[in-house]
N, C-alpha and C positions, 0 to 999 in steps of 0.2 A: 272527591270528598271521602275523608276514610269515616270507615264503621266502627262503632264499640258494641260491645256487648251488656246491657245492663241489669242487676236483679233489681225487682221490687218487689214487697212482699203484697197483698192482696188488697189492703187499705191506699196503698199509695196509687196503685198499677188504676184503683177507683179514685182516688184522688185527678192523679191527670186525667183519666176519659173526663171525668166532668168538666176539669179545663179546655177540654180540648171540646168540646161540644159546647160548653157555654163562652168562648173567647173566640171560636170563629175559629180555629186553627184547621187546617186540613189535616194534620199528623199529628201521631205524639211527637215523632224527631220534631217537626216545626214549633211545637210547644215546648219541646225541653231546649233547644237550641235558643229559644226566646228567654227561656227562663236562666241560660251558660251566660247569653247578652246583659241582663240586668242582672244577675248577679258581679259579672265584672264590671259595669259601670257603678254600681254599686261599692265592689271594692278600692275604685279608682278617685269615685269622689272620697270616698274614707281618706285615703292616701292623700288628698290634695289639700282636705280637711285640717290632717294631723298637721304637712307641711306649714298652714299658715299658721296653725294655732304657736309651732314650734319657733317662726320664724315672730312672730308676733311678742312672743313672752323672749327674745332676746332683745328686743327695741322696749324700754320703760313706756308707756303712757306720758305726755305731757300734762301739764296740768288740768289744762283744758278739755283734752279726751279724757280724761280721769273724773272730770264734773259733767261731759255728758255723758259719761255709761253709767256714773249714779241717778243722774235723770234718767236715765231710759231705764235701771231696773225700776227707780218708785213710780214712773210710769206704768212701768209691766206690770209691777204688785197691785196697782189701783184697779185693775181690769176685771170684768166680771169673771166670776171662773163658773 
């Protein structure tokens, strides 16, 4: 496993201790390595995300999915907020 070398300034360096003591982690590496993990699944769902929305807006709506996505938003509007 290779090493980095990391700065943080004195807020953050407190920032992880307390993740790292409130989230069970043994290490900071174990907690920043957690945090390398869901930041890329994070950008991967983004990525998969943009994929359909792209692949979606070149296929039109038929009529019929056109009348249920206006039912599902004035459903959605009716909802308590």
């Amino acid at each position: 496993m290779s090493q980095i070398a990391v700065r943080l300034n004195e807020d953050e360096l407190r920032q992880l201790d307390s993740i790292v003591s409130q989230s069970g982690f043994r290490t900071r590496a174990e907690a920043v390595r957690a945090g390398i993990r869901m930041l890329s699944a994070d950008a991967r769902e983004q990525r998969i995300s943009t994929a359909y929305a792209q692949a979606y807006a070149q296929v039109p709506l038929t009529d019929d999915e056109a009348q249920m996505l206006d039912a599902a938003h004035t459903l959605a509007a009716e909802l308590p907020r």
